[in-house]
KEKE-3310 file (N, C-alpha, C; in steps of 0.2 Angstrom, whole numbers, plus 5000, padded with zeros to 4 digits):
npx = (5174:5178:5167:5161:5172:5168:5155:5159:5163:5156:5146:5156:5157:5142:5140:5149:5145:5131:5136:5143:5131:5124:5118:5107:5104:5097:5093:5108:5100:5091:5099:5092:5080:5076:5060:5055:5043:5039:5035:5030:5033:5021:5021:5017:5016:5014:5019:5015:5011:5011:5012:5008:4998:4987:4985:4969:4962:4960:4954:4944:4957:4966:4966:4978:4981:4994:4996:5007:5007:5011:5011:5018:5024:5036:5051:5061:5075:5074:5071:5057:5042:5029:5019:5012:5008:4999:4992:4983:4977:4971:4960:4954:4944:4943:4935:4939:4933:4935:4926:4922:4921:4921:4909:4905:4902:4911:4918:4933:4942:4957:4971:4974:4961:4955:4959:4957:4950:4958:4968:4979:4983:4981:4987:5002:5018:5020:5004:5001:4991:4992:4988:4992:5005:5009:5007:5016:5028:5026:5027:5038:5048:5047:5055:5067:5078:5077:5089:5092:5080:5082:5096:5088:5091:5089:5083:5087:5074:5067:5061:5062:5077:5081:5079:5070:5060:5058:5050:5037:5035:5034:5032:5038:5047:5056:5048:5040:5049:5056:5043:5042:5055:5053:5039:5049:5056:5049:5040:5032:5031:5015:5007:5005:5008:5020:5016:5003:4989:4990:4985:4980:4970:4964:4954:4946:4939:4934:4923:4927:4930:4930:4923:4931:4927:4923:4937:4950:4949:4948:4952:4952:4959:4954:4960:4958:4968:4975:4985:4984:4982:4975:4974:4971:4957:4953:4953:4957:4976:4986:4983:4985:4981:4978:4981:4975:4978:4975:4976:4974:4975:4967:4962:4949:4951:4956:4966:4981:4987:4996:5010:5014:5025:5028:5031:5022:5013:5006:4992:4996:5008:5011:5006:5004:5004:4994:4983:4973:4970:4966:4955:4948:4936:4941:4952:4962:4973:4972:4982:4983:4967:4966:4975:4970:4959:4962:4970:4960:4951:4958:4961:4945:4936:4931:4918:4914:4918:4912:4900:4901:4895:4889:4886:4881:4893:4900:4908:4900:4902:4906:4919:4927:4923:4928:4942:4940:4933:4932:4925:4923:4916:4926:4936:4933:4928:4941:4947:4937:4941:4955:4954:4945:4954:4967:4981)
npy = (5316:5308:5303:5298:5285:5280:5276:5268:5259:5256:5249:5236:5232:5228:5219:5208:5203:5199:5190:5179:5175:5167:5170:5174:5161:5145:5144:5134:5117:5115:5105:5091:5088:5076:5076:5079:5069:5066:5053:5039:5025:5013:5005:4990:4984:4971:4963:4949:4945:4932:4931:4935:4925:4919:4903:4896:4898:4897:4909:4917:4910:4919:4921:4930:4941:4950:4962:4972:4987:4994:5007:5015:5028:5030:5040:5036:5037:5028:5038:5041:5046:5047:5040:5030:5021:5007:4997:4979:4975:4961:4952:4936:4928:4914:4901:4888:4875:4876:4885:4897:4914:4927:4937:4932:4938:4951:4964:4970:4986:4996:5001:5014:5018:5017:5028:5038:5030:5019:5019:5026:5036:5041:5034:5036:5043:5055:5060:5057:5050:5031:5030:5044:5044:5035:5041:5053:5046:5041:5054:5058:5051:5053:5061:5055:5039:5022:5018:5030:5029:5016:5020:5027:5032:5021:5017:5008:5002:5001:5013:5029:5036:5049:5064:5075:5066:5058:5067:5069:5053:5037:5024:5008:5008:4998:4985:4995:4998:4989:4985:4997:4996:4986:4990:4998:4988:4982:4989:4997:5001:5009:5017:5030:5047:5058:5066:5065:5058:5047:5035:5021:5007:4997:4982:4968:4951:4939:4929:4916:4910:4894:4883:4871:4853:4838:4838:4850:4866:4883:4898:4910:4924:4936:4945:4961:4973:4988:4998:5012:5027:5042:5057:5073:5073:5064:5053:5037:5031:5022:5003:4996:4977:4967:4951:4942:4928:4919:4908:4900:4886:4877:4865:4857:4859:4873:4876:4883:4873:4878:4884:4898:4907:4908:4910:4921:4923:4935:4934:4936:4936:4921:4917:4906:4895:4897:4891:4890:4893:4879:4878:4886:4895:4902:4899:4905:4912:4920:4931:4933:4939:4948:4956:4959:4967:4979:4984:4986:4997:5007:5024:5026:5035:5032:5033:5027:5014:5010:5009:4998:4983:4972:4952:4944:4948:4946:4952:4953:4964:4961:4964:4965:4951:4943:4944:4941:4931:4930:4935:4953:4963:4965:4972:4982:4989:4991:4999:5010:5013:5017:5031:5037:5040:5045:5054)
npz = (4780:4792:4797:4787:4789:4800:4800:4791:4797:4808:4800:4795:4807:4810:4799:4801:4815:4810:4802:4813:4818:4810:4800:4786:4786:4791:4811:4821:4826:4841:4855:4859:4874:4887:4892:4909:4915:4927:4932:4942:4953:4960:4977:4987:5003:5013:5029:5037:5056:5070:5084:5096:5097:5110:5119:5125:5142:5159:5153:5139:5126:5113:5097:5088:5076:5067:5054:5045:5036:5023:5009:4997:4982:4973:4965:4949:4956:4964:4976:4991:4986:4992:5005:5014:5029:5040:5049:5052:5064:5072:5081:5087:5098:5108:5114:5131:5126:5114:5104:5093:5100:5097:5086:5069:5060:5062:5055:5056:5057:5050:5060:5057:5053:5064:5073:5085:5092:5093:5107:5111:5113:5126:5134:5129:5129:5123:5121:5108:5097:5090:5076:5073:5076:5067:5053:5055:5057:5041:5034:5038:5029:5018:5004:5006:5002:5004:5010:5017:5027:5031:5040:5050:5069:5081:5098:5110:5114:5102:5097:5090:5088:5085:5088:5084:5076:5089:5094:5090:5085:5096:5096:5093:5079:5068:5061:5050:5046:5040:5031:5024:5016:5010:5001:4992:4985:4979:4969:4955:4941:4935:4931:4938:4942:4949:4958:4961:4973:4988:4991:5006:5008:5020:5024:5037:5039:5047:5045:5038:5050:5060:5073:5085:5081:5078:5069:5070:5075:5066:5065:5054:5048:5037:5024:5016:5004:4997:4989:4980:4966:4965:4956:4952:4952:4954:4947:4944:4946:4946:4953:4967:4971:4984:4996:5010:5019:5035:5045:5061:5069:5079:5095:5103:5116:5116:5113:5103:5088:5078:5072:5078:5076:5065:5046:5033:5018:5006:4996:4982:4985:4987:4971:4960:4970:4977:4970:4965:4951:4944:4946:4941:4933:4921:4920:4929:4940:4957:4961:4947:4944:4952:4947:4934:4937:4943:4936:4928:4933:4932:4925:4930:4940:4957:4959:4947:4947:4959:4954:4942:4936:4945:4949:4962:4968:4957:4943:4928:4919:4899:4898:4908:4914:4907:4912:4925:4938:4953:4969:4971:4979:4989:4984:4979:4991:4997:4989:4990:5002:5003:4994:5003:5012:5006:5004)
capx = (5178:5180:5160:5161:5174:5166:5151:5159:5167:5152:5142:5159:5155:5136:5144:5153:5140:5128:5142:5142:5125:5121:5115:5100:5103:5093:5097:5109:5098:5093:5100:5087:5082:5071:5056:5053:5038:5036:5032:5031:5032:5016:5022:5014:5021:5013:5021:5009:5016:5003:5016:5004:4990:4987:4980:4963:4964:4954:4951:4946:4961:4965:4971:4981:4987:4994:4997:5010:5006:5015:5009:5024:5028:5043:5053:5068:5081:5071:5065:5050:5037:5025:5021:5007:5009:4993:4992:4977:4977:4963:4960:4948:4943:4941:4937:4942:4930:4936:4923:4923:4918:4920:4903:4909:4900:4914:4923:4938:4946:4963:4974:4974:4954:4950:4960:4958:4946:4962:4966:4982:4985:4980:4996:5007:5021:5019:5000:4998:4988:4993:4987:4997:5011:5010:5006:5023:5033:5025:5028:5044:5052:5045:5062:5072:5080:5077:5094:5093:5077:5087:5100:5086:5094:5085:5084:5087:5068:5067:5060:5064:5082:5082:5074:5063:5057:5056:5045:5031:5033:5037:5031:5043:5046:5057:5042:5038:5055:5057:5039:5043:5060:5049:5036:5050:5059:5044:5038:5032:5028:5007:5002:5004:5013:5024:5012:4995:4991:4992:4980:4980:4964:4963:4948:4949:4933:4935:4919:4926:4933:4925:4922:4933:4924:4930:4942:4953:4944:4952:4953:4955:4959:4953:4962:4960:4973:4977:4987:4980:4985:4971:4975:4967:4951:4950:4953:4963:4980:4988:4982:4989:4976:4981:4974:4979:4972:4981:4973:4975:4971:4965:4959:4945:4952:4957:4975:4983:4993:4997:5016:5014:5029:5028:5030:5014:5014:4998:4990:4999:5017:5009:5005:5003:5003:4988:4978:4964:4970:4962:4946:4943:4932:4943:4960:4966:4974:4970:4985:4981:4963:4966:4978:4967:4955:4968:4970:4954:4949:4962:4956:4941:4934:4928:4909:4913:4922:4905:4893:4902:4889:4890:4879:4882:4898:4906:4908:4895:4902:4908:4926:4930:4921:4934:4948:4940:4928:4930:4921:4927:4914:4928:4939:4928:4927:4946:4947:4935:4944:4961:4954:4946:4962:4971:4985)
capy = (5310:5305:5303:5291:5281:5281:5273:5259:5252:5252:5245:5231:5225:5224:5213:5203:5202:5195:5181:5177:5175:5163:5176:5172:5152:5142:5142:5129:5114:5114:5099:5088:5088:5075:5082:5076:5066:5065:5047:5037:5018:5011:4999:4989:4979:4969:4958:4948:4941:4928:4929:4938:4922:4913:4897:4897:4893:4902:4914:4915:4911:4925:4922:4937:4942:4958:4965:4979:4987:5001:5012:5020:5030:5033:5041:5031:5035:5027:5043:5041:5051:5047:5033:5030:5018:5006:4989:4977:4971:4957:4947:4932:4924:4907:4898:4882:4872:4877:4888:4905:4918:4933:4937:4929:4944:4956:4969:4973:4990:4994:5005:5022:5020:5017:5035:5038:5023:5013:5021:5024:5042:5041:5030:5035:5050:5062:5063:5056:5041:5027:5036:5051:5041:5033:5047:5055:5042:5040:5060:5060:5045:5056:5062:5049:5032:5015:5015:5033:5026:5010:5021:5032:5029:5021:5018:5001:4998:5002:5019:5032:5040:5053:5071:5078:5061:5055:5071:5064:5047:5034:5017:5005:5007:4993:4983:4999:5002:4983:4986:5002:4994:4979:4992:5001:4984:4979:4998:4995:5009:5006:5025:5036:5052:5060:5074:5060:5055:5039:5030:5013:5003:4990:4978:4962:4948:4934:4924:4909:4903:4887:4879:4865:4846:4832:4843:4856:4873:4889:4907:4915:4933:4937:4954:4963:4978:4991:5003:5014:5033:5047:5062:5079:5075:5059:5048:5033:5032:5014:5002:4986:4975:4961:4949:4937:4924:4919:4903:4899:4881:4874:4861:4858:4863:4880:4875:4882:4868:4881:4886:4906:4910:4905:4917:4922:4926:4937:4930:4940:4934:4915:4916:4900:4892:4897:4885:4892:4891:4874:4877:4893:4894:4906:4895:4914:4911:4923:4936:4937:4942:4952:4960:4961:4969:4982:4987:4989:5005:5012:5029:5028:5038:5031:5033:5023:5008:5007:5008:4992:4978:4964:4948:4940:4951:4944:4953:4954:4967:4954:4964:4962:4944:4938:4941:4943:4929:4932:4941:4960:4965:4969:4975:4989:4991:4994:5003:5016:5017:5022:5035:5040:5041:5047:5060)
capz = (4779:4799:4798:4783:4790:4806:4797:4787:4804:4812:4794:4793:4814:4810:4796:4806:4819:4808:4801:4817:4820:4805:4794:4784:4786:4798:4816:4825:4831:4851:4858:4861:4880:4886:4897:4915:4914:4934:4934:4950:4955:4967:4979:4990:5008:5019:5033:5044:5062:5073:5090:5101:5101:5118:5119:5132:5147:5162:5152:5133:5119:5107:5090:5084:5067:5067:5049:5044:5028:5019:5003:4991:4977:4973:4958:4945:4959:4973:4981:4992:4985:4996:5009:5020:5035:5044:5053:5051:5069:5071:5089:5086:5105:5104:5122:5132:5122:5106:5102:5090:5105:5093:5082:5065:5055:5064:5054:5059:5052:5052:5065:5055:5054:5072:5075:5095:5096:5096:5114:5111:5114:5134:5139:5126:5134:5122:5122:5101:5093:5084:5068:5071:5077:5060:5048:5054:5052:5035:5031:5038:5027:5011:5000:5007:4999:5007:5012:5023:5032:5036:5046:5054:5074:5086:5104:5113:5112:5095:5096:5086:5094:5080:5091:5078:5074:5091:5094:5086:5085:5100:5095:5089:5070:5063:5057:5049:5039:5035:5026:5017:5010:5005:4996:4987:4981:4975:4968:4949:4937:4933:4927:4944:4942:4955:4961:4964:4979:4987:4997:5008:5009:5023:5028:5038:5042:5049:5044:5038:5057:5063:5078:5083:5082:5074:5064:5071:5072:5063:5068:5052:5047:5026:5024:5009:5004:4992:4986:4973:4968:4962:4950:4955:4949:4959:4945:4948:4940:4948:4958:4968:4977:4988:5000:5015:5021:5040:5047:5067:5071:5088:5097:5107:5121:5114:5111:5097:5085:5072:5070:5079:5072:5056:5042:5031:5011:5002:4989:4977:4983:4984:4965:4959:4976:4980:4969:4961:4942:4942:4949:4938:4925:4915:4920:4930:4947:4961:4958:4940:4941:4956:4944:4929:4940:4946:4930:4925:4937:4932:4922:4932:4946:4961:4958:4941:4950:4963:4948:4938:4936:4949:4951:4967:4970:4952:4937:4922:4911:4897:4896:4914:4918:4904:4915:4933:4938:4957:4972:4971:4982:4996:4981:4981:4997:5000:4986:4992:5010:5001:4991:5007:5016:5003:5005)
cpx = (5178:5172:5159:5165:5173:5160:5151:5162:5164:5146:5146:5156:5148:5137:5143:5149:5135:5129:5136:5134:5122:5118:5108:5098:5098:5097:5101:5103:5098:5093:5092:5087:5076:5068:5056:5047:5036:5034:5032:5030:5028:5020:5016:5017:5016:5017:5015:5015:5007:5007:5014:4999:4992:4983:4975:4965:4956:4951:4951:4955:4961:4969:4973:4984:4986:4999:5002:5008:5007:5012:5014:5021:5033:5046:5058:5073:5081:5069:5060:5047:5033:5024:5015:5009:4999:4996:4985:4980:4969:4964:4953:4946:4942:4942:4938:4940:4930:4932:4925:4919:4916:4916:4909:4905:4904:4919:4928:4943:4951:4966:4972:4966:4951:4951:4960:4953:4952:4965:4971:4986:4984:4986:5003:5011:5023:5011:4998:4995:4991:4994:4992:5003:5016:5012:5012:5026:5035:5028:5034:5051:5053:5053:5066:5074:5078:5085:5097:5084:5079:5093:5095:5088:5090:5086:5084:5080:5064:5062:5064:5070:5083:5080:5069:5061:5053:5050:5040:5029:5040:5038:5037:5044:5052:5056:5038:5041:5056:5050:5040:5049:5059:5046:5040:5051:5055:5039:5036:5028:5021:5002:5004:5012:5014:5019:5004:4995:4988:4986:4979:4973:4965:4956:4949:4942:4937:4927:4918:4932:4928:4928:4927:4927:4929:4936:4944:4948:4951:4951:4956:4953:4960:4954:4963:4965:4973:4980:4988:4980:4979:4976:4970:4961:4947:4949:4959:4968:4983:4984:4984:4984:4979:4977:4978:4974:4976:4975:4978:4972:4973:4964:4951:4943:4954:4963:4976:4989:4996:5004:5015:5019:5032:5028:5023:5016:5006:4996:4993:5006:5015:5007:5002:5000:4998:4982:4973:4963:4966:4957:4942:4941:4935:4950:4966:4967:4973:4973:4984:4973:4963:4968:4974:4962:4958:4969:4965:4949:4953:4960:4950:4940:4930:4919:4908:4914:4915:4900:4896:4897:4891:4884:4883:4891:4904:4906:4906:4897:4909:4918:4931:4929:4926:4939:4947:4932:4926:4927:4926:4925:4919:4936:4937:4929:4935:4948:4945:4940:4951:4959:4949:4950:4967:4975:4988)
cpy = (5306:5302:5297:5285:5277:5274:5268:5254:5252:5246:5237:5228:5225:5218:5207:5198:5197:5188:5178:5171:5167:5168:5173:5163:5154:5142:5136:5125:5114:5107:5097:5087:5083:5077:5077:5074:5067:5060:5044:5031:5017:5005:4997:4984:4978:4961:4957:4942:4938:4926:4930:4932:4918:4910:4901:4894:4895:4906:4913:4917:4917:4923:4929:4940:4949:4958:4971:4979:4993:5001:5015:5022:5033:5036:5036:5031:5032:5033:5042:5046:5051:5042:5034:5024:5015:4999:4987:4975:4965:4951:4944:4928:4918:4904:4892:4877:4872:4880:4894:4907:4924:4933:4935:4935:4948:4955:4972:4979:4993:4999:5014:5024:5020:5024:5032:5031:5017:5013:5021:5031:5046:5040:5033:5043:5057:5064:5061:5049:5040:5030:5041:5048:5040:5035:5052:5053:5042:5048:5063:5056:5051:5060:5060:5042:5029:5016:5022:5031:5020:5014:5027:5027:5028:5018:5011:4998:4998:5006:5021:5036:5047:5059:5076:5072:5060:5060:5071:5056:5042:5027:5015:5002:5001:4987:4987:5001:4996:4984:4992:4999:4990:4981:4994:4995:4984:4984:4993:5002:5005:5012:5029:5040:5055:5066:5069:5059:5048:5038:5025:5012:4996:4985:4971:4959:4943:4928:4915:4904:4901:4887:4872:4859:4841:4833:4851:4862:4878:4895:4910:4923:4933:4942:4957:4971:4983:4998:5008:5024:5038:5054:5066:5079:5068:5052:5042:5030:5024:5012:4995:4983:4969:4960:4945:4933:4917:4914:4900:4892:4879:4870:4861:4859:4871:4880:4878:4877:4873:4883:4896:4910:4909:4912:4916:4926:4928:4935:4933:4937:4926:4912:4909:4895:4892:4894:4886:4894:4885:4872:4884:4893:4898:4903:4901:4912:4918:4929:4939:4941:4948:4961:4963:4966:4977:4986:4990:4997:5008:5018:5030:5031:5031:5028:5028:5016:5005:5007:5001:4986:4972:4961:4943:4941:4950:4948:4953:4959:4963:4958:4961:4954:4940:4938:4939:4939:4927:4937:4948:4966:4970:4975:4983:4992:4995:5000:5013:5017:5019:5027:5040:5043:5043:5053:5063)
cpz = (4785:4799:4794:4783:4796:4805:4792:4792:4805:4806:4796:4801:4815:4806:4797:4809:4817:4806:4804:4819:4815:4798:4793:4784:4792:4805:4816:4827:4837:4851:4860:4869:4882:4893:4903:4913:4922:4937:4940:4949:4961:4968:4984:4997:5012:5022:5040:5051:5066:5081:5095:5102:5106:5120:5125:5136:5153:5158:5143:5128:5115:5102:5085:5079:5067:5057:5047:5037:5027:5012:5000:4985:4978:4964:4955:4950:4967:4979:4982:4990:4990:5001:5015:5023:5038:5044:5055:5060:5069:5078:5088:5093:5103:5112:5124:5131:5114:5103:5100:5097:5100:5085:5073:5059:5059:5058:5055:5054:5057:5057:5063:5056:5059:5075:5082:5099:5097:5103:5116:5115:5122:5138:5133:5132:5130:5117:5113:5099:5092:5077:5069:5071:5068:5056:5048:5053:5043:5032:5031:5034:5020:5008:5003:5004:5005:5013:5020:5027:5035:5043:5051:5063:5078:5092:5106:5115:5106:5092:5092:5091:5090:5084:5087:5078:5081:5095:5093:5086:5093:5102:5091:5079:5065:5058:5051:5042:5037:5028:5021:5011:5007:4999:4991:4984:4976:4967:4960:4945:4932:4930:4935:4941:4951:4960:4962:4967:4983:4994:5000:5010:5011:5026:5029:5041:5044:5048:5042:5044:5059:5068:5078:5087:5083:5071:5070:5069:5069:5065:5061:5049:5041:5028:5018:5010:4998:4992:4980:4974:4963:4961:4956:4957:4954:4954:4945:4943:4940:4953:4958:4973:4978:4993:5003:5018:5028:5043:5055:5069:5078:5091:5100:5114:5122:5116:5103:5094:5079:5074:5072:5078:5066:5052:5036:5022:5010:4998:4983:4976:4982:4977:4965:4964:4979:4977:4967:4953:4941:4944:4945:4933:4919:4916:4921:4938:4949:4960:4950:4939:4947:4951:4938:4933:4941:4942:4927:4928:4934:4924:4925:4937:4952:4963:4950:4944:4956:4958:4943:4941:4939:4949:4956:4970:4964:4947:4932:4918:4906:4897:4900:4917:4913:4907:4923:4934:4950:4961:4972:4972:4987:4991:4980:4984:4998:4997:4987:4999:5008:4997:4998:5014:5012:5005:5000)
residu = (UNK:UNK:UNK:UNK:UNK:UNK:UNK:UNK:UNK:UNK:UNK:UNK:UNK:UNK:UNK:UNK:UNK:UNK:UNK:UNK:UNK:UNK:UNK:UNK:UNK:UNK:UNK:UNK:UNK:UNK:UNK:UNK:UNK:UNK:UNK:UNK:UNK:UNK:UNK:UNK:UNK:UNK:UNK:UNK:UNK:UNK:UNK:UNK:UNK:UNK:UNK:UNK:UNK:UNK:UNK:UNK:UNK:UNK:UNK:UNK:UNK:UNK:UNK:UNK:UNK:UNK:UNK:UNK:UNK:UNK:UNK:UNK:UNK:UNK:UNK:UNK:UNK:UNK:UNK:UNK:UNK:UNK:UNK:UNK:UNK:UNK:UNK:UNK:UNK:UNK:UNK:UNK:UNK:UNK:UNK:UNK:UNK:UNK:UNK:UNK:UNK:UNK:UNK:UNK:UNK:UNK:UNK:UNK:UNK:UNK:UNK:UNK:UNK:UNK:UNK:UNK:UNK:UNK:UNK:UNK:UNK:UNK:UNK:UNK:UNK:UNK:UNK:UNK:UNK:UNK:UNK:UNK:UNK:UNK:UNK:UNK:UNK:UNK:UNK:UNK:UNK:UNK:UNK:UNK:UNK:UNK:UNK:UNK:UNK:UNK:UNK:UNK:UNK:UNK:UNK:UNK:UNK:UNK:UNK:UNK:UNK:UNK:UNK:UNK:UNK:UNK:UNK:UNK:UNK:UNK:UNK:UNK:UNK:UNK:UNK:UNK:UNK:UNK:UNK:UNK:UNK:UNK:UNK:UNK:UNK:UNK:UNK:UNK:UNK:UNK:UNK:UNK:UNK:UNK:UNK:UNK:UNK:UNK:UNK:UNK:UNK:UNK:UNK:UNK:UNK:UNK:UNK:UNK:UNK:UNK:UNK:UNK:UNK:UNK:UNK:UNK:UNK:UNK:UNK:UNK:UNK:UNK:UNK:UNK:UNK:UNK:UNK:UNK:UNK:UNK:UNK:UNK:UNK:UNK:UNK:UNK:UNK:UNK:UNK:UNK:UNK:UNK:UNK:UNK:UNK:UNK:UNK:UNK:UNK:UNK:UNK:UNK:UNK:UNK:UNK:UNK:UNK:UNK:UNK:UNK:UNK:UNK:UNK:UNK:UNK:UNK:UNK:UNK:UNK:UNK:UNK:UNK:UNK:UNK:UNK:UNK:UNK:UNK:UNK:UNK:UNK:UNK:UNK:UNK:UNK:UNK:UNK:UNK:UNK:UNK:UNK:UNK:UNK:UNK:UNK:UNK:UNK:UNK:UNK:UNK:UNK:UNK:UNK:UNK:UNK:UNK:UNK:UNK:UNK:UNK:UNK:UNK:UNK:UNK:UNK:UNK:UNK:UNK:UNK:UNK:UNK:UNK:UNK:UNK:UNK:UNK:UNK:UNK:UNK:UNK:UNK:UNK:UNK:UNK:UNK:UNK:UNK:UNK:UNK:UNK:UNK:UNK:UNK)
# end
């Protein structure tokens, strides 16, 4: 009797149990959760400064346009994901006759590229390049906001006052933090996820400075730019290309008239301003085909983006020459030097 009443209590709380449980129904629905995607926004920041140039005198003139240029990703809550740091520097002679001194086929590549050829790591006081200098900054901003690399604390020359920071780095960085704050504002979601890695591509010519005559001579620095993110495999997931085009005028006695502290927009923030919708055969100012172009690598590899059919540096496959009828020769070029610098 104690055996079979023993045995209907525990029969009545599998019962129960089961109730409980839903029995033979259908589960409860799981809350729907939405999945992390990992996305990331590429930004792009350059600020260009011309306050270093000095007319000729004795000695030749320099026209100086120094370039700062910042690379981000970041996530929806402005966390830096990643961030690479370089400076186009460009010094063009120009002597007390107004003459270009400096070969007008000179290449000028940017701070990170030059590594210990920039010749910084001899005088500095604890023994690091420029590049290195940089590349910490750059790695030390990474899971930060904007708003805690604005209070990083720094020193009345406008060193890093931080002690792990200024371990590493001892150049002056608030030309550094204004451009990061610049890329994240600007940040825009183009395809890069959070785990890509990000690349900056700098190149600068100066080919189209003249001589002064009759006409004022120029000293300028064409610098192309990009920010652009490869996937594992090396396929390219966003990219942002931009361009500058910083003009120095002079006399013939190697006076500069130019405004050398004037501020300086890229062709990308001068849109419209920059005047080449009414001279273009497809009616596309200079940011839009940049952008179309920008666009168009993307999903491709590196080795795909050098094999695209160019005639005289323009365009010829009929999908891209509909939106992209200028040279995109150095578009290339920067292109490859972010995915060789890539991090």
């Amino acid at each position: 009797m104690k055996k079979k009443l023993v045995l209907l209590l525990v029969l009545a709380m599998v019962m129960l149990a089961f109730a409980a449980c839903g029995g033979g129904t259908e589960p409860p629905e799981e809350p729907q959760v939405t999945p992390t995607t990992g996305d990331a926004k590429t930004g792009l920041a350059v600020i260009t400064s011309t306050g270093k140039t000095v007319d000729a005198g004795e000695e030749n003139g320099i026209a100086q346009v120094d370039s700062v240029v910042v690379a981000v990703t970041v996530d929806d809550a402005g966390t830096i994901l990643n961030c690479a740091i370089d400076t186009a520097q460009t010094k063009i002679e120009i002597s007390n006759e107004g003459k270009i001194v400096t070969p007008l086929d000179t290449v000028f590549v940017s701070k990170q590229e030059l590594g210990e050829e920039y010749g910084m790591g001899e005088l500095s006081s604890i023994g690091k390049e420029w590049s290195e200098q940089a590349t910490a900054l750059s790695n030390y901003v990474i899971g930060k906001t904007v708003e805690e690399v604005k209070g990083i604390a720094l020193t009345e020359t406008g060193a890093p006052a931080d002690e792990d920071l200024a371990a590493s780095v001892t150049i002056k960085i608030q030309g550094y933090i204004d451009a990061i704050e610049k890329a994240v504002a600007t940040a825009q979601s183009l395809g890069a996820a959070a785990d890509d890695k990000l690349g900056l591509g700098v190149v600068t010519n100066i080919a189209k400075s003249a001589d002064a005559g009759q006409e004022e001579g120029v000293a300028q620095a064409y610098t192309y730019y990009t920010a652009t993110t490869f996937d594992a495999n090396g396929v390219i997931t966003s990219s942002i290309i931009d361009a500058s085009q910083t003009n120095l005028y002079f006399t013939t006695e190697g006076k500069f008239t130019s405004d050398i502290n004037a501020s300086y927009k890229t062709k990308n923030e001068l849109g419209d301003e920059y005047g080449m919708r009414a001279a273009s055969s497809i009616g596309k100012e200079w940011n839009e085909q940049a952008e179309a172009f920008s666009k168009y690598v993307v999903g491709k590899t590196l080795d795909e983006v050098k094999g695209i059919s160019l005639e005289a540096g323009v365009p010829t496959e009929e999908d891209l020459a509909s939106s992209v009828t200028v040279h995109v020769t150095d578009f290339i070029t920067v292109l490859e030097k972010a995915y060789n610098m890539s991090k």
